[in-house]
TITORKOL-791118 format. One record per residue (C-alpha): z negated, x, y. Coordinates in steps of 0.5 Angstrom, whole numbers, plus 500, padded with zeros to 3 digits. Layout:
% residues N
ZXY ...
***
This chain:
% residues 709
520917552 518908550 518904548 522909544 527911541 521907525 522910518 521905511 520913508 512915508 511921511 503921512 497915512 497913519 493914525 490907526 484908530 482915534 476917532 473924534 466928530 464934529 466939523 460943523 453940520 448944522 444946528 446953530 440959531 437961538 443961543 447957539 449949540 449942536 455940535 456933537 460927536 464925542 463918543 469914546 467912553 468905556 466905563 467898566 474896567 476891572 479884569 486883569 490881575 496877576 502880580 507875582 514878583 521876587 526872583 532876581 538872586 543877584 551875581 554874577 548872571 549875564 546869559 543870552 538868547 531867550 533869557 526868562 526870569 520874569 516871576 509874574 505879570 498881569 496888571 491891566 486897569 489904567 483908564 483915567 483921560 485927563 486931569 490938570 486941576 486949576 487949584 482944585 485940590 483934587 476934591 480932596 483926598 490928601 489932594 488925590 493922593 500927592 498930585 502927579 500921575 502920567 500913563 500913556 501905554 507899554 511901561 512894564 504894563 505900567 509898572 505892573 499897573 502900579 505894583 498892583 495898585 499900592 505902589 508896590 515898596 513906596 518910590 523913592 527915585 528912579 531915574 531912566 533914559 532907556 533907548 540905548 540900542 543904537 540902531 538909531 531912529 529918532 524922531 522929533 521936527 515939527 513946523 506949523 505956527 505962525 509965519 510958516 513956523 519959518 519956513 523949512 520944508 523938506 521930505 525925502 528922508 524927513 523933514 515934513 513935520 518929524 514923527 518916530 517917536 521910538 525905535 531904537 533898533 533892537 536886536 542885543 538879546 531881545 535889548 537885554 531882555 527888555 532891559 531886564 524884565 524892566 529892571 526886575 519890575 522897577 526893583 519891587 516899586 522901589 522903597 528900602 531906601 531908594 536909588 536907581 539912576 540909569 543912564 546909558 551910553 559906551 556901547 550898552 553899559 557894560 551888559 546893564 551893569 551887569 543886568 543890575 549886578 544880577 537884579 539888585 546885587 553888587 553889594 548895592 552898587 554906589 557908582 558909575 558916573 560919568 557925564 560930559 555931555 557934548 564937547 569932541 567935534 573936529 571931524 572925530 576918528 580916534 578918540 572922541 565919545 564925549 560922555 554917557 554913563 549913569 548907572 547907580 544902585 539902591 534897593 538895599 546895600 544900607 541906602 546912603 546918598 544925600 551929601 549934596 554940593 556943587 558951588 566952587 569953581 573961581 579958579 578954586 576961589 582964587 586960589 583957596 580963598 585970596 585972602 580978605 578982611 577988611 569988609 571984603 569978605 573972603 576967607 581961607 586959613 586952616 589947620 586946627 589940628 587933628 591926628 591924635 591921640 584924642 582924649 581933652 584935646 591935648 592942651 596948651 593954646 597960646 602957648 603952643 601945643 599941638 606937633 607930635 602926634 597930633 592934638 586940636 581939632 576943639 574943644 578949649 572952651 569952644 577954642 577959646 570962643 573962636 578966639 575971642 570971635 577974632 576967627 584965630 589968626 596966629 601966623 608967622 611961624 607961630 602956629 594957630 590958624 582958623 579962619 574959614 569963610 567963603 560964605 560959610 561953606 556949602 561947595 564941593 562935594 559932588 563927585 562921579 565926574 560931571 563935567 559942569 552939567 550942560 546938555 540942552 541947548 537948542 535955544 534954550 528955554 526949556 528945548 521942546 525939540 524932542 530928542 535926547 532931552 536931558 537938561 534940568 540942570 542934570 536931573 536936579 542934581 539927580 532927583 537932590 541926591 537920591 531923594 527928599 522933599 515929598 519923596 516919589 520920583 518915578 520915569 518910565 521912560 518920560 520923553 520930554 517930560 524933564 524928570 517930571 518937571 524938575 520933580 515938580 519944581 523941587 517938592 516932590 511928587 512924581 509918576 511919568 509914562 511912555 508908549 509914545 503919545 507925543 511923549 505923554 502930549 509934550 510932558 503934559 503940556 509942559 506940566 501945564 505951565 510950570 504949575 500955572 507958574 507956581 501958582 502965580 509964585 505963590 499967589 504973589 508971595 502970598 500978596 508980598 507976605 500979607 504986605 509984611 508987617 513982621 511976616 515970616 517965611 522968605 530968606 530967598 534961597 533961589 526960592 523953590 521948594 513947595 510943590 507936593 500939588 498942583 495938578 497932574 492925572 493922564 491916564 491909559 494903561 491897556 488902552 493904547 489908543 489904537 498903538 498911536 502914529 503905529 511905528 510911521 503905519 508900519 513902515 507905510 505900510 511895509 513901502 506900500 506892500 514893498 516890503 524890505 525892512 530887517 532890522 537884525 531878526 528878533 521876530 519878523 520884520 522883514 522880507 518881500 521877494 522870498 517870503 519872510 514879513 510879520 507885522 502883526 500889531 495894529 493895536 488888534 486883528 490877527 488871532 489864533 494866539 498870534 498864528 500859534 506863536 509863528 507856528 513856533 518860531 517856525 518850529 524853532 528854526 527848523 531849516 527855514 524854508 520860505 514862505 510867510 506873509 502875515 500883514 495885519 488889520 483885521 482878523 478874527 474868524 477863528 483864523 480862517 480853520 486854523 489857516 485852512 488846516 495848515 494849507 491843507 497840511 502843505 497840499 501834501 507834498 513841497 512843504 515849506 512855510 506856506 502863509 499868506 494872509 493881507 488884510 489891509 482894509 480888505 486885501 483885493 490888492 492892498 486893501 484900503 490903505 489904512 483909511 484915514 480922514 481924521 481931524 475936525 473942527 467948527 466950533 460954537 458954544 453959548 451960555 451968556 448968564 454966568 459964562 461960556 463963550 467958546 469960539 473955534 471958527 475953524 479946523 482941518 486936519 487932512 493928515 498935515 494937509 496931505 503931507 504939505 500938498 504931497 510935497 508942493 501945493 504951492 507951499 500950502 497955499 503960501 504957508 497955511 492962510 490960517 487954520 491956527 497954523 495947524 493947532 499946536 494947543 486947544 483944551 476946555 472942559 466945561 463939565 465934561 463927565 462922558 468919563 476923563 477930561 478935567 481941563 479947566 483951560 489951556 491955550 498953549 501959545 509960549 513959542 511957535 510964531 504964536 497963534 492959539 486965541 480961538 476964543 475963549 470965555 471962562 465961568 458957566 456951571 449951574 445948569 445944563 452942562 456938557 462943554 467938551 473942546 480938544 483941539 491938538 493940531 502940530 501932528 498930535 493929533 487930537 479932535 474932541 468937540 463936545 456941546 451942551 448947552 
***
């Protein structure tokens, strides 16, 4: 939601670099426009900065292997992709400064992008749903539109759709390290009044409380709630597991929660509030008196004095007034009651057991398949504890998107990211409709209150709060793009070399015969910097004797002398660690493994007077293709008579700038049977204009079609 939550199991030849063309090639008659490629664009970007951060001072210290405080980091430029605007608030600067801001990209680089960039002191909620170092992989299912939505088809571990959407696989210590250099990051962006919620389950826990201890101070924990997840299954050994932990801390030890209520349950209504007037109005009897001495309220009511030791709760005037307003029921016993009415009072308190909040349901509306989904109604009662109308909420570990959502229906303004580009596509587009929604609230409210002769604000208390804005920014933080799909090209990878997997050593990633693998990231060619640091995890194990095989894609020409000066160092004699380098664009064996077809599409658009015509006439994207016919050619042709089963949503930016995409229409079918229209007509720009086309198919895999016209 992240780094998130890998497969060994091929499913699809990955995504290693984005690239985005035309699908039609040839000019288009009078009227009609040339499809272009869409080049990416690389606007100047300003150079790294180093932001220092406050030590952790906190007790007690949780030791492990390679704890390292973290004191600085390097804040990269984040790359504006996207905007969501339909209100057009953004032209102005008040506009700009509450609307919602989603990052794609690894969140300390985020969180440090943020503290360098006046975010620093200024977040008032945090709640995360970090990876619970379960061993676990998990992945989300996708199907294709229409009628093949239906159809179920099976991989050998997978179902054909499901993609990584993170590892969850960490080895403890570089878990708490993780969570660590996080914790201490997420501190500094935090206001002086601001909270923490952090949800956990059984098995991490205990080491996170403990981390928290160390970075905000035990003086600043409020509490450890208990969330009643799921119910206990039938086949459960022992005791079951039935619920998570969220942990709660504030930047300072003065920070109070809000008192926020839960309705009463109708057990208790029945038998709190069994009585009734005559109007069928509930109400309860209470006691109107309190433990005293209390100065002026030891006095005569009715003739009865407060017992022993106890004096009234009011004041005799305001006695007097409850009285006279019949809310004074004398009992049998002689003594002086208050009525309490149901409709008076706000609930119970909240308190730290949650046994009435559901998890998703996966029939529920708001279900986008994606795992580990918290519900809405669970982070409504989070984001309405720790903060207020306005206030900034912050997820770095987005995942479906709920923490956004729920922060954009209760008036808050809100800031998401996550690693994983299905993560940051899911919450967009969920974004997406929920502000298309508001919109359309107050449009009618707007019709309804000019309607209303006497005018005045609306009684409705399911009425949501004001949205802080309507539209949101996507944008990349150390541009990721090539990280995209990297979690199913690794584990291709490591299937085509015959590389078995290892999911217990902290550094590499498994072993071929008797050589131990290190995956090099994807994200960039092997350089002299990555060669240094196996030379020192070598240098830190020192009975290691196996020989070692690098895999990577690219490799800089710096690589070559230091490989060579270290294999002239091992001709010498039987020296141990010799490297092996496979390239796997180039390697003689292995090489042209990563080649990938990427998406396309035909697509024509016209200009007609004051409007833009835009009609997609087709669209083919070989990955999903692959992966149907790899399974059963016969499936393929009986599923995908229609290449809208492919496309999961299509964009329009009808002024495209060459810079970010502002999306000015959103064709995103409500549920899977649906089909996207594939023809669009939407107001022209003055002039001549670049109209650009995303196209997403069901892989999340994007194509960028770009006419002028």
């Amino acid at each position: 939601m992240p780094a998130k939550k890998t497969s060994t199991k091929k499913t699809a030849k990955p995504v290693v670099k984005k690239q985005v063309r035309a699908a039609s090639k040839a000019a288009a008659s009078k009227g009609k426009a040339e499809t272009v490629v869409a080049e990416p664009a690389a606007p100047p970007a300003p150079k790294p900065m180093e932001v220092k951060l406050t030590a952790a001072k906190g007790r007690p210290m949780l030791q492990w292997v390679g704890k390292k405080p973290l004191s600085r980091v390097t804040a990269f430029p984040a790359q504006l992709a996207e905007t969501f605007d339909p209100s057009g608030e953004l032209a102005t600067a008040n506009g700009a400064s509450k609307t919602g801001n989603l990052y794609y990209g690894d969140n300390k680089e985020v969180l440090a992008h943020l503290l360098a960039n006046g975010c620093r002191g200024k977040v008032d909620l945090i709640y995360i749903d970090p990876p619970f170092d379960s061993g676990a992989d998990y992945v989300r299912k996708v199907t294709l539109r229409g009628k093949s939505a239906l159809a179920k088809l099976e991989g050998e571990s997978y179902s054909l759709g499901e993609q990584v959407q993170y590892t969850d696989i960490w080895a403890n210590d570089n878990y708490l390290q993780f969570m660590y250099e996080r914790l201490i990051l997420l501190k500094e962006l935090m206001s002086e009044d601001g909270f923490l919620f952090l949800h956990l389950n059984l098995d991490r826990s205990h080491y996170c409380k403990s981390l928290c201890d160390e970075v905000f101070s035990p003086d600043c924990f409020h509490n450890q709630i208990i969330w009643k997840r799921t119910a206990a299954h039938a086949d459960t050994q022992g005791v079951g597991n039935v619920h998570d932990v969220i942990l709660v801390y504030s930047k300072s030890a003065e920070a109070k929660l809000k008192k926020t209520f839960v309705p009463y349950s109708p057990e208790y209504i029945e038998s709190h509030y069994s009585l009734a007037d005559a109007d069928g109005r509930k109400y309860q009897l209470v006691d109107l008196t309190a433990p005293g001495p209390r100065k002026g309220l030891m006095y005569e009511f009715k003739g009865v004095w407060p017992p022993t030791g106890r004096v009234w709760s009011t004041l005799p005037d305001k006695m007097d007034a409850l009285d006279k307003a019949g809310r004074v029921v004398i009992t049998a016993e002689g003594r002086p009651r208050k009525k309490q009415y149901l409709d008076e009072m706000s609930g119970m308190p909240v308190h730290d057991l949650w046994d009435d909040v559901h998890p998703v349901n996966s029939q529920a509306l708001e279900a986008t398949g994606y795992p580990t989904q918290k519900s809405e109604a669970l982070l409504s009662r989070i984001v309405d504890l720790g903060s207020n109308i306005g206030g900034i909420v912050l997820d770095c570990f987005i995942g479906s998107g709920t923490t956004a959502a729920v922060a954009q229906k209760l008036g808050r303004r809100w800031i998401g990211c996550d690693i994983n580009k299905g993560a940051i596509q899911t919450t967009s587009k969920r974004l997406q409709g929920i502000i298309r929604e508001q919109l359309a609230e107050q449009e009618q409210a707007a019709a309804k209150a000019k309607g209303d002769l006497f005018g005045g604000e609306s009684t409705d208390k399911n009425v949501h709060a004001t949205p802080a804005a309507f539209s949101f920014r996507s944008h990349r933080v150390n541009d990721y793009d090539m990280a995209i799909q990297h979690n199913e090209a690794v584990a291709l990878a490591c299937e085509h070399i015959g590389v078995q997997r290892t999911k217990t050593d902290s550094y590499f990633d498994g072993t071929q015969g008797k050589r131990l693998v290190k995956i090099i990231p994807f994200n960039h060619p092997l350089s002299p910097t990555d060669l240094e640091q196996l030379k020192g995890e070598l240098k830190a194990r020192e009975k290691e004797e196996r020989d070692i095989l690098l895999v990577c894609l690219g490799k800089e020409l710096a690589c070559e002398s230091w490989l060579a000066e270290w294999s002239r160092l091992r001709k010498r004699g039987d020296v141990p660690n010799k490297i092996e380098v496979i390239e796997l664009r180039t390697d003689p064996k292995y090489g042209k493994f990563m080649t990938h077809a990427p998406a396309s599409a035909k697509v024509s658009v016209k200009r007609k007077g004051s409007e833009l015509h835009v009609n997609l006439e087709d669209f083919i994207s070989p990955t999903i293709i692959e992966r149907l016919d790899s399974q059963d050619s016969r499936l393929f042709k009986a599923h995908v008579t229609d290449w809208r089963f492919l496309v999961d949503c299509v964009m329009i930016d009808p002024a495209y700038n060459g810079l970010s995409f502002n999306i000015a229409l959103t064709d995103l079918p409500e549920k899977k049977t649906d089909l996207v229209n594939g023809c669009y007509t939407l107001p022209a720009p003055e002039g001549k204009t670049t109209v650009a086309v995303k196209i997403v198919d069901m892989l999340g895999e994007e194509v960028v079609i770009l006419a002028e016209v």
